[in-house]
PQR file with spaces between the fields and no chain letter, atoms N, CA, C, O and H, PARSE charges and radii, in Angstrom:
ATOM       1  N    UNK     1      -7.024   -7.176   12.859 -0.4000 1.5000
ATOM       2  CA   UNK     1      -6.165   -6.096   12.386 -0.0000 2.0000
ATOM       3  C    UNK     1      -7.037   -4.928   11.916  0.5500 1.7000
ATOM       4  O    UNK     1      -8.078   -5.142   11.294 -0.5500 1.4000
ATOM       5  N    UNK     2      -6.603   -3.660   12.222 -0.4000 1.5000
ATOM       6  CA   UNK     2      -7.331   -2.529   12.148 -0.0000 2.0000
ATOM       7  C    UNK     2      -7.003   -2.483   10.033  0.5500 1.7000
ATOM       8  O    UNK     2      -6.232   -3.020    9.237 -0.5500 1.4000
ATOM       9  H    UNK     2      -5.758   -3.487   12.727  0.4000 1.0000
ATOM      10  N    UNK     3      -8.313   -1.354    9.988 -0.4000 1.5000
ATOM      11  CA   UNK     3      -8.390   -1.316    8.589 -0.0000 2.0000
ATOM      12  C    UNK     3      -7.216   -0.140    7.832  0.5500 1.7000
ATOM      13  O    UNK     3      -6.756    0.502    8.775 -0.5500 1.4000
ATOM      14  H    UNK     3      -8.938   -0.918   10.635  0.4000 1.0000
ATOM      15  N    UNK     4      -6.941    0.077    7.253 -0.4000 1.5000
ATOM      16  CA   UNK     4      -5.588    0.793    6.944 -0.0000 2.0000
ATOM      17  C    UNK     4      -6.120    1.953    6.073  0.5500 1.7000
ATOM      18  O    UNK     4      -6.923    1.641    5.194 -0.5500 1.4000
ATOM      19  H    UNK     4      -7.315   -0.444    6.487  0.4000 1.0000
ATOM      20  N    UNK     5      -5.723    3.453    6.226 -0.4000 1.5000
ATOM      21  CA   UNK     5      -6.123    4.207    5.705 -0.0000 2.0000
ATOM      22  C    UNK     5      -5.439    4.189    4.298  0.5500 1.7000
ATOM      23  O    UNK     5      -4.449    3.473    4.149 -0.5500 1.4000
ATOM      24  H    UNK     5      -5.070    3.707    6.941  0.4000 1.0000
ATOM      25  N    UNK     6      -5.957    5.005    3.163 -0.4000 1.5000
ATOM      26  CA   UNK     6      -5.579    4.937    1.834 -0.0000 2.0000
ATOM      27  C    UNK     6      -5.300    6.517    1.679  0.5500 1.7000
ATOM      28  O    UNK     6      -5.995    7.454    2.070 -0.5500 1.4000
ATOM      29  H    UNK     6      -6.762    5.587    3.283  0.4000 1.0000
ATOM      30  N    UNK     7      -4.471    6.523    1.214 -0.4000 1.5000
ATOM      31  CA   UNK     7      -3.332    7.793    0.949 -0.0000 2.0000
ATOM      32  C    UNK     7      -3.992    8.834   -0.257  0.5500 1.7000
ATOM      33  O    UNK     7      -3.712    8.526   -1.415 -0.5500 1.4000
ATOM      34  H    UNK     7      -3.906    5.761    0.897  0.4000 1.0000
ATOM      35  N    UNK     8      -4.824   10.007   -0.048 -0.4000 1.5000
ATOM      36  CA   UNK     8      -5.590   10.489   -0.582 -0.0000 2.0000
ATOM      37  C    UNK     8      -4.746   10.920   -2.069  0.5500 1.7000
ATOM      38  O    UNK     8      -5.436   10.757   -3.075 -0.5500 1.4000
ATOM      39  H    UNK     8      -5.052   10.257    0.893  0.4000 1.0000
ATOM      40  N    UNK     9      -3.869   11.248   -2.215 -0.4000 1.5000
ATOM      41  CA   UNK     9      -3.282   11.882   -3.541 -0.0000 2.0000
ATOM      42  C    UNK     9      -2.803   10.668   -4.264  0.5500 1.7000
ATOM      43  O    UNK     9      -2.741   10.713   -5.493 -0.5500 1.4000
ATOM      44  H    UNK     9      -3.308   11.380   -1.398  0.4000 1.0000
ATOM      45  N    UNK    10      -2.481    9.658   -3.660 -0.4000 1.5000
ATOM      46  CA   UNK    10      -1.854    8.629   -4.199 -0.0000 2.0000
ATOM      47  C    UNK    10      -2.882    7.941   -4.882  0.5500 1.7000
ATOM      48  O    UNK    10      -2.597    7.545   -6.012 -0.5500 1.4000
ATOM      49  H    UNK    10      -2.532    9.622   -2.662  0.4000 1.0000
ATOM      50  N    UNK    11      -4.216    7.672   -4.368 -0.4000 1.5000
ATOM      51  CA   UNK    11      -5.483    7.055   -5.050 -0.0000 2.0000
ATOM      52  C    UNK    11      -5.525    7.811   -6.377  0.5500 1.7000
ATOM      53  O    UNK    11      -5.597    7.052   -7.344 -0.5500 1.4000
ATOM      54  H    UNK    11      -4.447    7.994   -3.450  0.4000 1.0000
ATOM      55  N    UNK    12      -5.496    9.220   -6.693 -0.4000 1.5000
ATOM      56  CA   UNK    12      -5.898    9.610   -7.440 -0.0000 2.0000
ATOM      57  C    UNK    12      -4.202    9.742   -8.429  0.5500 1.7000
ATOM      58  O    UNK    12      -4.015   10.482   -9.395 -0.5500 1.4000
ATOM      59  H    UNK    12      -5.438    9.836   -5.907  0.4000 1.0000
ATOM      60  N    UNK    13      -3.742    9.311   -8.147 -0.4000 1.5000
ATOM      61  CA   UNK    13      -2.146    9.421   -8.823 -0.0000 2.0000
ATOM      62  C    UNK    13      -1.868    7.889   -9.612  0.5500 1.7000
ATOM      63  O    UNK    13      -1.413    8.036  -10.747 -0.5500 1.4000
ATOM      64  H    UNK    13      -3.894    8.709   -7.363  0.4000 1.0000
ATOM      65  N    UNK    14      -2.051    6.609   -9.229 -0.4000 1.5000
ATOM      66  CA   UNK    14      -1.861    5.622   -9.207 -0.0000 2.0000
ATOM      67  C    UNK    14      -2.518    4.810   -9.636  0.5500 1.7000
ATOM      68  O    UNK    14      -3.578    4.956   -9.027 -0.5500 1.4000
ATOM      69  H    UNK    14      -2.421    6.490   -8.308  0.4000 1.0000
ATOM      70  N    UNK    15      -2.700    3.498  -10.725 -0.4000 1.5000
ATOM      71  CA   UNK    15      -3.556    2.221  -10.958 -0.0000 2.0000
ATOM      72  C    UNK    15      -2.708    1.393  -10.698  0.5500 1.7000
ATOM      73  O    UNK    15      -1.496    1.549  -10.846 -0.5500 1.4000
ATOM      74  H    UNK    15      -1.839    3.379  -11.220  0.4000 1.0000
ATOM      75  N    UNK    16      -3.406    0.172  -10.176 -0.4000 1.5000
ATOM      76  CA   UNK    16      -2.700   -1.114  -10.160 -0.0000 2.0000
ATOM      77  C    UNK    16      -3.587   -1.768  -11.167  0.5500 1.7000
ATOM      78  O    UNK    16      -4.814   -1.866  -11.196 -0.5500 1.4000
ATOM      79  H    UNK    16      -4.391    0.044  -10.056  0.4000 1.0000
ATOM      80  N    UNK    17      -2.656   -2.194  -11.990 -0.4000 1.5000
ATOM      81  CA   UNK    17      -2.113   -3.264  -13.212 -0.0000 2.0000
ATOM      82  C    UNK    17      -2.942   -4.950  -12.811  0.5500 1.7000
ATOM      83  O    UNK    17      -3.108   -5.224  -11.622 -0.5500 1.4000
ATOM      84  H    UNK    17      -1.660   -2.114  -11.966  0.4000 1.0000
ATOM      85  N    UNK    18      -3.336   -5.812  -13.750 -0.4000 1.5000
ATOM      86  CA   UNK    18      -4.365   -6.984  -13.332 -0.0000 2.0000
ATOM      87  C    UNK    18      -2.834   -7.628  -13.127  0.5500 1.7000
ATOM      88  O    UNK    18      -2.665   -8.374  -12.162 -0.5500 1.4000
ATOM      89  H    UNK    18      -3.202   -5.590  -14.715  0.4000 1.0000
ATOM      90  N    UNK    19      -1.979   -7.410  -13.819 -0.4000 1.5000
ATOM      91  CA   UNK    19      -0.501   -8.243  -12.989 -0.0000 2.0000
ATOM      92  C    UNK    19      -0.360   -7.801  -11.549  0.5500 1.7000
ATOM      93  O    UNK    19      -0.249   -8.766  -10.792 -0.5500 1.4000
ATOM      94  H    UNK    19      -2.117   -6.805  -14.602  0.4000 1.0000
ATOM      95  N    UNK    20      -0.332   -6.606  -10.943 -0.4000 1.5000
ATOM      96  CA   UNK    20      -0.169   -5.923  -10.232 -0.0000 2.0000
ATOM      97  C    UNK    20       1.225   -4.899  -10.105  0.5500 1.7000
ATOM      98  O    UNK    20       1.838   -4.618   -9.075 -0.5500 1.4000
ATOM      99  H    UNK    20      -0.422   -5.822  -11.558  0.4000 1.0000
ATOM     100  N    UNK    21       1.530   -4.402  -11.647 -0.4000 1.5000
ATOM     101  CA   UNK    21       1.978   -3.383  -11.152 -0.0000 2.0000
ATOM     102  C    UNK    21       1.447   -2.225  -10.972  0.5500 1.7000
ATOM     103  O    UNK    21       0.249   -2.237  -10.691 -0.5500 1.4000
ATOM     104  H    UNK    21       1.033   -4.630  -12.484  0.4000 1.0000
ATOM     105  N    UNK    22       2.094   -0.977  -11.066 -0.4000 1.5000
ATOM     106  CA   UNK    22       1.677    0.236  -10.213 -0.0000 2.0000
ATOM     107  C    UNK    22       2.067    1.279  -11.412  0.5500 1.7000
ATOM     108  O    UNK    22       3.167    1.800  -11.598 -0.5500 1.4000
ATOM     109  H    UNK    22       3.067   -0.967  -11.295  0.4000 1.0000
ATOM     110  N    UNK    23       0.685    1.468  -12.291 -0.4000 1.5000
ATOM     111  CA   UNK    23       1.244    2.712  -13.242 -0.0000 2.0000
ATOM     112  C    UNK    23       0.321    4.118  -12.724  0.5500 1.7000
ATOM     113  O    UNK    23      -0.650    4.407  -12.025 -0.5500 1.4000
ATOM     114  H    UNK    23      -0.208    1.046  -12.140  0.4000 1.0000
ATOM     115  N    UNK    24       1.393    4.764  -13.620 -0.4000 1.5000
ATOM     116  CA   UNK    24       1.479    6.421  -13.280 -0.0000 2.0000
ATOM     117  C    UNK    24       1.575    7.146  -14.818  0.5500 1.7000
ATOM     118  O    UNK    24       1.977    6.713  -15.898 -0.5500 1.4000
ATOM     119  H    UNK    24       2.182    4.530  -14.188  0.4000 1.0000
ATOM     120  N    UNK    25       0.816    8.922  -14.246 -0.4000 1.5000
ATOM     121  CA   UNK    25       1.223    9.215  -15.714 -0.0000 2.0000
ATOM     122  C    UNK    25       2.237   10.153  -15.437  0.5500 1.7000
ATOM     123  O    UNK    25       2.391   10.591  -14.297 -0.5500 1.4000
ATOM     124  H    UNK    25       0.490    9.274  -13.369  0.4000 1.0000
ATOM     125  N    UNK    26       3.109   10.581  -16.615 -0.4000 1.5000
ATOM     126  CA   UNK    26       3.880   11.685  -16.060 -0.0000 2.0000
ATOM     127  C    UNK    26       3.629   13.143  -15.688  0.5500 1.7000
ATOM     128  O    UNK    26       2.721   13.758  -16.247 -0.5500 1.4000
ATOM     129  H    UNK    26       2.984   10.226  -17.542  0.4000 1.0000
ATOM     130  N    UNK    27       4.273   13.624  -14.915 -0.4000 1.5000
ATOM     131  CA   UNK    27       4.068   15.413  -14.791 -0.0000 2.0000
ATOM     132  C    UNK    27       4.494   15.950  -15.984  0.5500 1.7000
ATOM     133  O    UNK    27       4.736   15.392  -17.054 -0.5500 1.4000
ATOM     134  H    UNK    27       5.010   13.124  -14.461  0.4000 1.0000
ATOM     135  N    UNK    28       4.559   17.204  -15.632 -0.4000 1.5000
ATOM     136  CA   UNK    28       4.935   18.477  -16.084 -0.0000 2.0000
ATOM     137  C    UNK    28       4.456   18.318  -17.894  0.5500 1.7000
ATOM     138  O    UNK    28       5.155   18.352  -18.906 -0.5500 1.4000
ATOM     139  H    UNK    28       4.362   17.657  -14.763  0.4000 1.0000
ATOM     140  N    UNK    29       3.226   18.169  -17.736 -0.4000 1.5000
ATOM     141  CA   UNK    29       2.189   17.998  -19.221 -0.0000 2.0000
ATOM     142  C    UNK    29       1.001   18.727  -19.149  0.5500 1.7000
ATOM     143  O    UNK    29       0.062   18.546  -19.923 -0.5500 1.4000
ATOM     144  H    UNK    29       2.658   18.142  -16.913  0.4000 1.0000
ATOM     145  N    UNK    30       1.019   19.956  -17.788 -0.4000 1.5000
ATOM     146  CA   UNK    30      -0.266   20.549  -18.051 -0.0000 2.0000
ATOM     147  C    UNK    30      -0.201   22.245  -18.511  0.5500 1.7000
ATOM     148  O    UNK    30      -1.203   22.893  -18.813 -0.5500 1.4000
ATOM     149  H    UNK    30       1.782   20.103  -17.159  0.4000 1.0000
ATOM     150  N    UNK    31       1.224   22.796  -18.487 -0.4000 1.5000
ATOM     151  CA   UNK    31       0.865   24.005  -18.670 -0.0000 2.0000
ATOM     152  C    UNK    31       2.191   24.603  -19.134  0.5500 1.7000
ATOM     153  O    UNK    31       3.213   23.961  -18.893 -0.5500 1.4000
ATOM     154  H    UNK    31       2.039   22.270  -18.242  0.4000 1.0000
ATOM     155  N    UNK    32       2.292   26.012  -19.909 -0.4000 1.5000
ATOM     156  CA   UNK    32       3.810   26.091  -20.107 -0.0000 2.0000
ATOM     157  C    UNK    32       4.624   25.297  -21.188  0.5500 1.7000
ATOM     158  O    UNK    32       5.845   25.314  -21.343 -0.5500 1.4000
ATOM     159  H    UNK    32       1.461   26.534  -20.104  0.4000 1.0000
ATOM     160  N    UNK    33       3.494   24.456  -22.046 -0.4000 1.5000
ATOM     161  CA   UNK    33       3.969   23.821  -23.452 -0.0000 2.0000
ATOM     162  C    UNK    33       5.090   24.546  -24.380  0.5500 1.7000
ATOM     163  O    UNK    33       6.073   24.139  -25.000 -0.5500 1.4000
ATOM     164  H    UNK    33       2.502   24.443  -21.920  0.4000 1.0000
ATOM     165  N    UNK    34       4.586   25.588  -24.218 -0.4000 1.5000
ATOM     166  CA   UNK    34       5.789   26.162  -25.442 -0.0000 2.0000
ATOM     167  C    UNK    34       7.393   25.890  -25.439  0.5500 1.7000
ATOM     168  O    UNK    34       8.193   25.705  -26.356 -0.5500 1.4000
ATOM     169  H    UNK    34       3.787   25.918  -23.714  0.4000 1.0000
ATOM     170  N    UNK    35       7.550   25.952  -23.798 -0.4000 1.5000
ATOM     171  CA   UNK    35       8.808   26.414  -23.706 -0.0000 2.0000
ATOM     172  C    UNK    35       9.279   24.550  -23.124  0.5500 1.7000
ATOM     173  O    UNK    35       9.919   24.438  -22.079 -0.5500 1.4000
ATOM     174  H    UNK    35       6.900   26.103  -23.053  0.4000 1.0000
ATOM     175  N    UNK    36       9.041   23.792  -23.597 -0.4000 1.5000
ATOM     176  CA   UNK    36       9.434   22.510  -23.632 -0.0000 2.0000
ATOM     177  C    UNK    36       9.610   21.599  -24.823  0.5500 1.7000
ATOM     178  O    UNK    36       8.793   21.652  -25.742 -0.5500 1.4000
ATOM     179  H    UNK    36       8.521   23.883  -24.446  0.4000 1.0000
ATOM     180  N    UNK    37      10.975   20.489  -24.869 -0.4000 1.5000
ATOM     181  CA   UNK    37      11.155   20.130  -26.030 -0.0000 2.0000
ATOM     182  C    UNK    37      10.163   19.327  -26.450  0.5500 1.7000
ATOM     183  O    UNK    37       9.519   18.880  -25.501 -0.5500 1.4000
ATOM     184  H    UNK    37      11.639   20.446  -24.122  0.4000 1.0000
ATOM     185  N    UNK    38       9.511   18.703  -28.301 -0.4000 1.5000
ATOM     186  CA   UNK    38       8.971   18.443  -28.279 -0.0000 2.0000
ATOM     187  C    UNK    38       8.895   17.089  -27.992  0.5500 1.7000
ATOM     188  O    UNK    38       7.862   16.472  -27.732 -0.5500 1.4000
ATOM     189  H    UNK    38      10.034   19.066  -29.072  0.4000 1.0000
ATOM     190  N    UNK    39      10.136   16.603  -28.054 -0.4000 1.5000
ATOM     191  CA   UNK    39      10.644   15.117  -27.254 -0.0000 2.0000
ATOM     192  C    UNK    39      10.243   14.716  -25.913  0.5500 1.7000
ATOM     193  O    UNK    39       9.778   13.632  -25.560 -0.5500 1.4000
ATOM     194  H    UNK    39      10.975   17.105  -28.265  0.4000 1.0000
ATOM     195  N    UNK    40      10.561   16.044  -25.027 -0.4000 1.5000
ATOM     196  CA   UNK    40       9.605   16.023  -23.794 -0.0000 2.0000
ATOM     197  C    UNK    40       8.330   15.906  -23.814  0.5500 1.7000
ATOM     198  O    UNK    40       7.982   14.972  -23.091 -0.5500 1.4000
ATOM     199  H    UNK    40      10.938   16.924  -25.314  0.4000 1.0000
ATOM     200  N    UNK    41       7.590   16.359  -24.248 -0.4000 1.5000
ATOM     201  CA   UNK    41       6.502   16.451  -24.357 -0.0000 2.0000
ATOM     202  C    UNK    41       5.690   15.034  -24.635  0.5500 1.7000
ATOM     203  O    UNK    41       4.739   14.620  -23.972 -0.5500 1.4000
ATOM     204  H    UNK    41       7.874   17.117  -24.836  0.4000 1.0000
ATOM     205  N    UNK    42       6.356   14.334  -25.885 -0.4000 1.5000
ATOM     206  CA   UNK    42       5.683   13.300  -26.636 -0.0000 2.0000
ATOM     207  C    UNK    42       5.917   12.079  -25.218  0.5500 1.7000
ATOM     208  O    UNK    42       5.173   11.158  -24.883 -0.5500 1.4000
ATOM     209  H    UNK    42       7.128   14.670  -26.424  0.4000 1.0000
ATOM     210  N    UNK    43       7.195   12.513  -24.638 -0.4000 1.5000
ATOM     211  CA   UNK    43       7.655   10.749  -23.930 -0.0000 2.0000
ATOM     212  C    UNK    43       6.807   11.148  -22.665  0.5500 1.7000
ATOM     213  O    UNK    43       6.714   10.050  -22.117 -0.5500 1.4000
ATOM     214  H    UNK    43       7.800   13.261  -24.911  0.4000 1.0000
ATOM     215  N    UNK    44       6.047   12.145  -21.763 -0.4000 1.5000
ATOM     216  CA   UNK    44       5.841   12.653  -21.064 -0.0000 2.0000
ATOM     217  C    UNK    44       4.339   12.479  -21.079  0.5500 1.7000
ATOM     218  O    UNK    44       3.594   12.782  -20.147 -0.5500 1.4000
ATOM     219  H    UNK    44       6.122   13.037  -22.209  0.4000 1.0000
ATOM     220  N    UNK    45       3.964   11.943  -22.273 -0.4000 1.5000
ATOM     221  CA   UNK    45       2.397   11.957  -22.609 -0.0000 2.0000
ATOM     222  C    UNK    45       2.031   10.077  -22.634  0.5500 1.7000
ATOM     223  O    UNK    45       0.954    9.533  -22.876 -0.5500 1.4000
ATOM     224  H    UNK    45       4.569   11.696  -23.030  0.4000 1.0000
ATOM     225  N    UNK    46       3.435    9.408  -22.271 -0.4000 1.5000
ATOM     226  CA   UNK    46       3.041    7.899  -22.366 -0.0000 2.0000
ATOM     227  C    UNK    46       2.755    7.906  -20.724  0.5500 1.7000
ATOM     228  O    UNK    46       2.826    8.901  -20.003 -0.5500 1.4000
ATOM     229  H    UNK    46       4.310    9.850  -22.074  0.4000 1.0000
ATOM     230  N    UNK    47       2.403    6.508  -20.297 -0.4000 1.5000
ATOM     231  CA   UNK    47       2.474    6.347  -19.032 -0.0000 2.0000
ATOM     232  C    UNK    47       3.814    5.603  -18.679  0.5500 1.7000
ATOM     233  O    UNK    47       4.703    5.202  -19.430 -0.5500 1.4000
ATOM     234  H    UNK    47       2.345    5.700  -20.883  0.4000 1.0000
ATOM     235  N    UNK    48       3.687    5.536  -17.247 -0.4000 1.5000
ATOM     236  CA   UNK    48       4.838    4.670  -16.935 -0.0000 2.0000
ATOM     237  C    UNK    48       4.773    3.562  -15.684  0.5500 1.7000
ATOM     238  O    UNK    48       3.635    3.335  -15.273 -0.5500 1.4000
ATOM     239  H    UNK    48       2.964    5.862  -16.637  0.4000 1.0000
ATOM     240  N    UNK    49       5.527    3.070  -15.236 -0.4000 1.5000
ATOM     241  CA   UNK    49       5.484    1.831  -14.220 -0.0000 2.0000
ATOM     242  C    UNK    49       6.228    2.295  -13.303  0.5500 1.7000
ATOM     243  O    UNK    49       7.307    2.874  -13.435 -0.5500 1.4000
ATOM     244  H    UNK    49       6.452    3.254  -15.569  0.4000 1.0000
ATOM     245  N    UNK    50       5.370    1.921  -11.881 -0.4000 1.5000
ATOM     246  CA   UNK    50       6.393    2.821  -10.498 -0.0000 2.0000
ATOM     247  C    UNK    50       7.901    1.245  -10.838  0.5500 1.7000
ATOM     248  O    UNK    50       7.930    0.151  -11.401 -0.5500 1.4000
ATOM     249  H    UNK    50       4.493    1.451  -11.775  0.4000 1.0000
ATOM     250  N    UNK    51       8.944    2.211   -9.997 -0.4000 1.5000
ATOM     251  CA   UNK    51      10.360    1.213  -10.057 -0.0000 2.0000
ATOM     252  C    UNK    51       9.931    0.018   -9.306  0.5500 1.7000
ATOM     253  O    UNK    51       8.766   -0.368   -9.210 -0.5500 1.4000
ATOM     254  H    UNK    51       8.920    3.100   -9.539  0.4000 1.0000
ATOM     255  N    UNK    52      11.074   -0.590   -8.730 -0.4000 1.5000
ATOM     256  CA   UNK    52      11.246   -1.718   -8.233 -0.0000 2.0000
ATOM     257  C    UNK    52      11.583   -1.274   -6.910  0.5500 1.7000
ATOM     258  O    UNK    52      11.219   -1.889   -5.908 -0.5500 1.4000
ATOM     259  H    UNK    52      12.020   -0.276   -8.809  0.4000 1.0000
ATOM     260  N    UNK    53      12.360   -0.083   -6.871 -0.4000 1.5000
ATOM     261  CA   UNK    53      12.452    0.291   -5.270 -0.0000 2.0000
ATOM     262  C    UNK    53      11.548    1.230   -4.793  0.5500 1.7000
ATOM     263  O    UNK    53      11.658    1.711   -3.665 -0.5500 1.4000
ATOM     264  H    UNK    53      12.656    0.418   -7.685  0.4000 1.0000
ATOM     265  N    UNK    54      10.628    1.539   -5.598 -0.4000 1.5000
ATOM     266  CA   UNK    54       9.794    2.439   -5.553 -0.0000 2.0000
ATOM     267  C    UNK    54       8.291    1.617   -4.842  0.5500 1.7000
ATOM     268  O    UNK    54       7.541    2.151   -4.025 -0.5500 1.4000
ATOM     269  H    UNK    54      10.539    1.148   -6.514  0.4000 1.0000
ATOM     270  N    UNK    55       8.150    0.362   -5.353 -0.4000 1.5000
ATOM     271  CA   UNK    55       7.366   -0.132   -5.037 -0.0000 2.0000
ATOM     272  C    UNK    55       6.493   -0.376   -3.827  0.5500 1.7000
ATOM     273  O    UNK    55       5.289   -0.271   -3.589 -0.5500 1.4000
ATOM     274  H    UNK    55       8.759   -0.072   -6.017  0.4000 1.0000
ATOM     275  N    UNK    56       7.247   -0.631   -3.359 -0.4000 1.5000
ATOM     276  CA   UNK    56       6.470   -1.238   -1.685 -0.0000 2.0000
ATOM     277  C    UNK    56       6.394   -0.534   -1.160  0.5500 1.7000
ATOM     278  O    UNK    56       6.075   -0.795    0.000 -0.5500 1.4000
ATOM     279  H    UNK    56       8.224   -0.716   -3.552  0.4000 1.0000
ATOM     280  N    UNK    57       6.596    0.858   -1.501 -0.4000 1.5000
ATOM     281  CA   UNK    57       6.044    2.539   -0.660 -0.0000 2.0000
ATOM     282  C    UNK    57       5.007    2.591   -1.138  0.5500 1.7000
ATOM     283  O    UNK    57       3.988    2.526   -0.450 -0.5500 1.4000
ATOM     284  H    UNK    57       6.854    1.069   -2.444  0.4000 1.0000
ATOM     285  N    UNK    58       4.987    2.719   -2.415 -0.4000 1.5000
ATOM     286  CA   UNK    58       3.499    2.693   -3.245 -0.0000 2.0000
ATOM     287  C    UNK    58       2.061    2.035   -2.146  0.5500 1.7000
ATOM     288  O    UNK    58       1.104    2.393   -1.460 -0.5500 1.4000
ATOM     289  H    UNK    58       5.815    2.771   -2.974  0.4000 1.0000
ATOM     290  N    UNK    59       2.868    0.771   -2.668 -0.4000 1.5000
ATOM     291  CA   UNK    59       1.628   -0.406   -2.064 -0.0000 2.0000
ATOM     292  C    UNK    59       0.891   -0.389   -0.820  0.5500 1.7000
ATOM     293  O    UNK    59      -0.254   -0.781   -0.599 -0.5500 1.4000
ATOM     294  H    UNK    59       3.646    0.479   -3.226  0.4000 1.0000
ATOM     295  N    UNK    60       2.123    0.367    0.302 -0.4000 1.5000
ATOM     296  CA   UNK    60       1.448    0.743    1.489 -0.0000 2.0000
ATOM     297  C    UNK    60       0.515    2.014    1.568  0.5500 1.7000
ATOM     298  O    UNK    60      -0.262    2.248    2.493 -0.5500 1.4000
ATOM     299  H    UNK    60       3.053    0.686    0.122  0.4000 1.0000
ATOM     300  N    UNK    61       0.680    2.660    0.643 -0.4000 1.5000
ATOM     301  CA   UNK    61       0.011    4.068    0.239 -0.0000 2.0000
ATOM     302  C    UNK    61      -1.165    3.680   -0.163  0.5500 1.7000
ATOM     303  O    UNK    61      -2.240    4.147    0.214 -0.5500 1.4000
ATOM     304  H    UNK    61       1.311    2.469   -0.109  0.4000 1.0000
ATOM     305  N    UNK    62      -0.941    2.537   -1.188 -0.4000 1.5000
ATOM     306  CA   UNK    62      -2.805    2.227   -1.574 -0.0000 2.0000
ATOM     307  C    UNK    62      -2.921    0.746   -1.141  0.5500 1.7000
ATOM     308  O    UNK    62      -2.630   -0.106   -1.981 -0.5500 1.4000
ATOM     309  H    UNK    62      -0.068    2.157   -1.494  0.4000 1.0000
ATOM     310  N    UNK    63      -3.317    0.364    0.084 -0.4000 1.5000
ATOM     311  CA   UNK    63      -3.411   -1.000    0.152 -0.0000 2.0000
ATOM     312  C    UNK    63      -4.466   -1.953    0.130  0.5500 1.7000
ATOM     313  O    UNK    63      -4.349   -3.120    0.505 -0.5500 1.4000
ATOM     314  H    UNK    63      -3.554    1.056    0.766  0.4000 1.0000
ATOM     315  N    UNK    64      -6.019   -1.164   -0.542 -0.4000 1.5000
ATOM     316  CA   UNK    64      -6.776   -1.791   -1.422 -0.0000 2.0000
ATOM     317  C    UNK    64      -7.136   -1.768   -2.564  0.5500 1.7000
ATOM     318  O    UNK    64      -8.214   -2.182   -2.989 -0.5500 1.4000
ATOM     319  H    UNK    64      -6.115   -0.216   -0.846  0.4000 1.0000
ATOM     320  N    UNK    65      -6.135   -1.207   -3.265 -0.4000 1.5000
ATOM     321  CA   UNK    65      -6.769   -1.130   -4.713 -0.0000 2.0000
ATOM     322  C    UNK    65      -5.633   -1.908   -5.696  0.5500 1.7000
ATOM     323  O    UNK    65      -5.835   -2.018   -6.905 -0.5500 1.4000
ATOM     324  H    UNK    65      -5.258   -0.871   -2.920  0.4000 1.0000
């Protein structure tokens, strides 16, 4: 089986988890602060976990890491 290319934005978008899930951080946290709530801001600064249907797009996007 041929070797599978790895999805250049997604490498740098994405970790897989020693469980193996698939975290991410959120957008819209780099510029333009003022005019956002500060609720946004704070929940926007945690990370998060790709979905469940989200998943197996992911995985084919990075399929060695």
């Amino acid at each position: 089986m041929p070797k599978l290319k790895t999805h250049s934005a997604s490498k740098k978008r994405f970790r897989v988890t020693a469980n193996g899930k698939i975290k991410f951080g959120h957008a819209w946290r780099s510029h333009r602060l003022v005019s956002k709530s500060t609720k946004a801001k704070k929940h926007h600064r945690l990370g998060a976990y790709v979905s469940d249907a989200n998943l197996a797009t992911v995985k084919k996007l990075i399929p060695y890491k």
